[in-house]
C-alpha positions, -999 to +999 in steps of 0.1 A: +806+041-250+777+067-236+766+072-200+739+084-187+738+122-176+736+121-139+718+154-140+689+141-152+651+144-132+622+125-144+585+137-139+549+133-152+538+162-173+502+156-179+498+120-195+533+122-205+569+114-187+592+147-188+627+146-186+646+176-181+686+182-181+691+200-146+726+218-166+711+233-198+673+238-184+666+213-216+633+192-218+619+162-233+582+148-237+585+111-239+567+080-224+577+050-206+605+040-232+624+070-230+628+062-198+637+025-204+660+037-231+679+062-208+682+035-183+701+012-202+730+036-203+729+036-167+761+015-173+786+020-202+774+009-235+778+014-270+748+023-291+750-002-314+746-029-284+711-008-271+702-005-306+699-042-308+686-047-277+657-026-280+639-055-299+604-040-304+616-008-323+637-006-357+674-002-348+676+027-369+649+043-353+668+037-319+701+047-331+683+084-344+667+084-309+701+080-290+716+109-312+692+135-306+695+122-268+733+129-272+732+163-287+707+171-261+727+162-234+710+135-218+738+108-231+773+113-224+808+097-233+818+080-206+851+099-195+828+132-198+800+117-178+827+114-153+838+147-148+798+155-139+790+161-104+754+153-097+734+183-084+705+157-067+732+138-051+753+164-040+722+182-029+711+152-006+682+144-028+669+175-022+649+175-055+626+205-049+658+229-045+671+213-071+641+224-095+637+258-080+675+268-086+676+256-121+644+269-129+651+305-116+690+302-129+703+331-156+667+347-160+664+377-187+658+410-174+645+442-192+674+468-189+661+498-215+634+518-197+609+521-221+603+489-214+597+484-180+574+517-186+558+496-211+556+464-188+543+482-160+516+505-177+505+470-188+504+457-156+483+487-144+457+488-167+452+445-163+452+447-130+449+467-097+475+469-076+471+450-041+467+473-012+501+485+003+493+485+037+471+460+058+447+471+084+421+455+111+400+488+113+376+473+139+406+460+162+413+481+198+442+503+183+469+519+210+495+546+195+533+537+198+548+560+216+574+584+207+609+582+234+642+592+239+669+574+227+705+568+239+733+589+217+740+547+204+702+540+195+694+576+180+728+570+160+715+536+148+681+550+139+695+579+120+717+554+100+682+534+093+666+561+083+693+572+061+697+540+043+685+541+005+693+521-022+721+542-042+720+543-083+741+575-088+774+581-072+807+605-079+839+599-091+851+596-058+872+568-047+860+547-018+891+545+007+905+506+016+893+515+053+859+516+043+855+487+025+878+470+051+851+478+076+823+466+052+836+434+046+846+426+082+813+440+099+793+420+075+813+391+069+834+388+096+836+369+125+827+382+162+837+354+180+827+319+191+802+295+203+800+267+226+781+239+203+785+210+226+793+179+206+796+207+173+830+219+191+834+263+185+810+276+158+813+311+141+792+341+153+789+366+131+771+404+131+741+387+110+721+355+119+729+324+100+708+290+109+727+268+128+755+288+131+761+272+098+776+305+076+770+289+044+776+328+023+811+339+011+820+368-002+836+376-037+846+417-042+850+430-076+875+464-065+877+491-094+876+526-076+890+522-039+918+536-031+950+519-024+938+486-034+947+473-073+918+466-092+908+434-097+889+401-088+891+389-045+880+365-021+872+379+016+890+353+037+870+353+069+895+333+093+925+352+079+907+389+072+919+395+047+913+398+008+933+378-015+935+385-050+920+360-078+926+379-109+936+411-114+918+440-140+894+467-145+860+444-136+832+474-141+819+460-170+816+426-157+802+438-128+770+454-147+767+420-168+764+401-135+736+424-124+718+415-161+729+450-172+723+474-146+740+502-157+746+520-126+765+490-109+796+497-133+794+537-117+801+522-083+833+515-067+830+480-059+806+446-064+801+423-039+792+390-052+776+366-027+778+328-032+765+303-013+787+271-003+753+250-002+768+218+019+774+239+050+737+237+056+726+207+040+753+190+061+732+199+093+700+204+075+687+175+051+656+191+044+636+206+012+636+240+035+677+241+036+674+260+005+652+288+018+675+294+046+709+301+022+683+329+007+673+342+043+711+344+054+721+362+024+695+388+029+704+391+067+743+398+053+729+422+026+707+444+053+735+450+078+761+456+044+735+485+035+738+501+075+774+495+077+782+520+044+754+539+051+769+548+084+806+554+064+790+578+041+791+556+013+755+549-012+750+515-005+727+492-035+716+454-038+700+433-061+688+397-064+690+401-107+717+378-117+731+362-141+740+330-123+761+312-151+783+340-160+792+349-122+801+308-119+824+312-150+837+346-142+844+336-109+852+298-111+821+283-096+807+252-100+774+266-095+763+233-078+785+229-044+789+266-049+766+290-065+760+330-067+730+341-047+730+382-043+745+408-052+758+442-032+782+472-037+788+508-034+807+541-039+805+575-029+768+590-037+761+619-063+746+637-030+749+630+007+725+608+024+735+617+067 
């Protein structure tokens, strides 16, 4: 008996219906039928019984059909089918995040640099580059002036000023008191909020829409100091880390990044995931998506002050390999799913 793969989304590709498997990124060119045909196991059934009751075709020609739907996928036994959790539905029917994540999920990225030489002398000579800066030369113009700070703003704007993204770094350990603070100024929670008929919502250092805090925080610890290597979760109400799996995870940590070396020199990796139904609870809108990305970069800029301003060379990166962080990790990568990546360790050379 064969289900239907709830993961399923149906389009028009030219003349022609598409079908595409939202888990494997897999697509089919079809027409009408196919979609006749993959309704019919919208219900258990064996394919013998659709065979036969797919009159106007041969039912060998159906049966050869409903295999190559199988291996692709798109048919399931039924006890499999129901272990499936439907990203459209558990996404609110958001279909256009739906198409964007899978489409942008475990990307290939070039890690030798000869290539991305190569890429980018490419890019230069086919096209120029787009001017950096934007200007309305005819506009009335008025300087910004230049004033003095209080010892907390001149402090801050130091630290700003002072914040790089880190690719070399010593042998150093990072001490637990650093990262403590790291994890609780940027994850943390500040206090509470008043939402009326929402009861007390979280405030944290960084904005988050609606109060909603959809990110968590996943550290991969390999050189701090007086904490055991291994795999933890950042529990915000508790704070406090608790430990998942423990081992030497530098390795892992580069492959998450899609091979960035330098990641693995670090002392620790920071893996962001996003706990989607936070947001989608409040907002039901194709826009909810946008927002998880927006919160996570909000979380990632005040991570980079925060161990700027501890001395530490702070680094992020978007270039991820979403499938083996869900494995690694134990993600579903549908309810919860891997969005950016942060870390850092003492730098080759002092940045304050």
């Amino acid at each position: 008996m064969l289900l239907r793969n709830p993961n399923l989304l149906v389009s028009w590709k030219g003349g022609r219906v598409a079908v595409k498997n939202l888990e494997s990124g897999t697509g089919v060119l079809g027409t009408s039928d196919l979609v006749e045909l993959l309704g019919r196991f919208a219900t258990p059934l064996s394919e013998k019984a659709v065979a036969r009751e797919f009159e106007r075709y041969d039912k060998r020609s159906v049966a050869t059909a409903i295999r190559r739907l199988r291996a692709l996928g798109f048919l399931l036994p039924v006890a499999e089918a129901a272990r499936r959790t439907a990203h459209i539905d558990a996404w609110k029917q958001n279909v256009a995040s739906v198409g964007y994540h899978v489409a942008t999920k475990d990307i290939s990225y070039m890690t030798r640099k000869a290539a991305t030489d190569s890429f980018l002398r490419s890019r230069l000579s086919a096209e120029r580059q787009p001017p950096k800066f934007k200007r309305y030369r005819h506009a009335t113009s008025r300087k910004l002036p230049h004033v003095a700070f209080s010892p907390d703003a001149a402090a801050l704007r130091r630290i700003l000023q002072a914040r790089r993204t880190v690719r070399r770094f010593s042998r150093s350990a990072v001490s637990f008191g650093a990262l403590a603070e790291i994890l609780r100024g940027t994850w943390g929670l500040t206090g509470y909020l008043d939402a009326g008929v929402l009861g007390r919502l979280s405030t944290k250092t960084s904005p988050s829409a609606g109060a909603r805090h959809p990110i968590e925080c996943y550290v991969l610890a390999w050189n701090v100091a007086n904490l055991r290597k291994g795999l933890y979760h950042y529990d915000v109400r508790a704070d406090e880390l608790r430990r998942l799996r423990a081992g030497d995870f530098r390795a892992e940590a580069a492959r998450m990044a899609s091979g960035q070396e330098y990641v693995s020199r670090s002392a620790f990796l920071c893996v962001m995931t996003a706990v989607f139904g936070r947001t989608l609870w409040k907002y039901v809108f194709e826009n909810a998506y946008r927002v998880v990305w927006l919160d996570a970069g909000h979380l990632a800029q005040t991570f980079c002050l925060l161990a700027t301003s501890l001395g530490l060379g702070p680094f992020q990166t978007a270039a991820i390999q979403d499938s083996y962080i869900e494995k690694l990790i134990g993600l579903d990568g549908i309810k919860e799913f891997p969005v950016y990546l942060c870390g850092a360790g003492m730098p080759a050379k002092k940045l304050l």
